[in-house]
N, C-alpha and C positions, 0 to 999 in steps of 0.2 A: 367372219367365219359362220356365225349365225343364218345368215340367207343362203351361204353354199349350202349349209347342212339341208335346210328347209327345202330348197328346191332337189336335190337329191331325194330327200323323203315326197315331194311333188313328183319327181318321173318314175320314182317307185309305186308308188300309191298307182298314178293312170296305165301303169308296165299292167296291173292286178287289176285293173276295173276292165281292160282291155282285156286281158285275158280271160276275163267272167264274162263278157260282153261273149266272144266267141263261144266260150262253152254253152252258154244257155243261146246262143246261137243254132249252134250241131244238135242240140237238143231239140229246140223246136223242129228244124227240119227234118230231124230223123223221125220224130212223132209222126210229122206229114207226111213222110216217104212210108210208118209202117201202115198209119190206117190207109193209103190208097191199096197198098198191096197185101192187106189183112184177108182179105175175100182167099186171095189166091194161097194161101198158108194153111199146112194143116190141122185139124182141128176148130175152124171154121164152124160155126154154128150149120152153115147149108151153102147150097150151092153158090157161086160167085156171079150168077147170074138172076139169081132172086134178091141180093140186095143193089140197095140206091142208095148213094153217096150221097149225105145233106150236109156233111160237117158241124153244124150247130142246130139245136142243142145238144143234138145226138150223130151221130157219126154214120150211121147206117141205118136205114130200115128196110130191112128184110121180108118178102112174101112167101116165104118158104113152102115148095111145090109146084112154084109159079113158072119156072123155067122148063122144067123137066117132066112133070105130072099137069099141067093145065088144070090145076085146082089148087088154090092157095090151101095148105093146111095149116097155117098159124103164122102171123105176123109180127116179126120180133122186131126191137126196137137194139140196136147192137153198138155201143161205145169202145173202141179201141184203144187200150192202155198200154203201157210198155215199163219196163223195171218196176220200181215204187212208187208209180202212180196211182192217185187213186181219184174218184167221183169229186167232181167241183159242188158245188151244194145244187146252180139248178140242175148240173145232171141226178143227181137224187134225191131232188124233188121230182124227176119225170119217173124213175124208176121206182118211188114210191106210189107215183098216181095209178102206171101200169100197176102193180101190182095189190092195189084195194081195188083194181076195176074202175077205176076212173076214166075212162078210152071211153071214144065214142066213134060212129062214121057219122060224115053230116054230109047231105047232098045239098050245093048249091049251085040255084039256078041264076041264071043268067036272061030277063026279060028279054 
């Protein structure tokens, strides 16, 4: 009787790790699915055409005016969240650097 029980509580147990496998499944791809079509949403920091899609660290960066005015007026660096998510530690380590002014542009040359 002992092993029936056990193995019932075994198909029940992987019924539940399966069905968490799924949901943090539909989750990660829905993240995926909002930050490619984040740009197109509105409220959108700027046009969908001044940001670039890098995924990691950060999810966008943005040349806002770059599209539409041919003169970048400010360079946003833009992470896409959804429900109750919130900043991974280096994504705010980066939002910390932007914002003491830690940025820099570097020109490298290629002999």
């Amino acid at each position: 009787m002992g092993k029936l029980v056990q193995k019932v509580k075994d198909v029940n147990l992987i019924k539940r790790e399966r069905n968490d496998a799924v949901k943090r499944s539909r989750a990660v791809i829905g993240g995926q699915f909002g930050e490619q079509v984040a740009p197109y949403l509105p409220d959108f920091p700027c046009n969908p055409g001044d940001a670039r899609f890098i995924g990691k660290p950060v999810d966008f960066i943005a040349f806002k005016g770059c599209a539409d005015k041919d003169e970048v007026e400010e360079i946003l660096f833009v992470e896409v969240k959804s429900g109750s998510s919130t900043l991974s530690r280096r994504e705010r380590q980066i939002k910390s650097a932007v914002e003491e002014g830690r940025v820099r542009f570097v020109e490298y040359r290629i002999s």
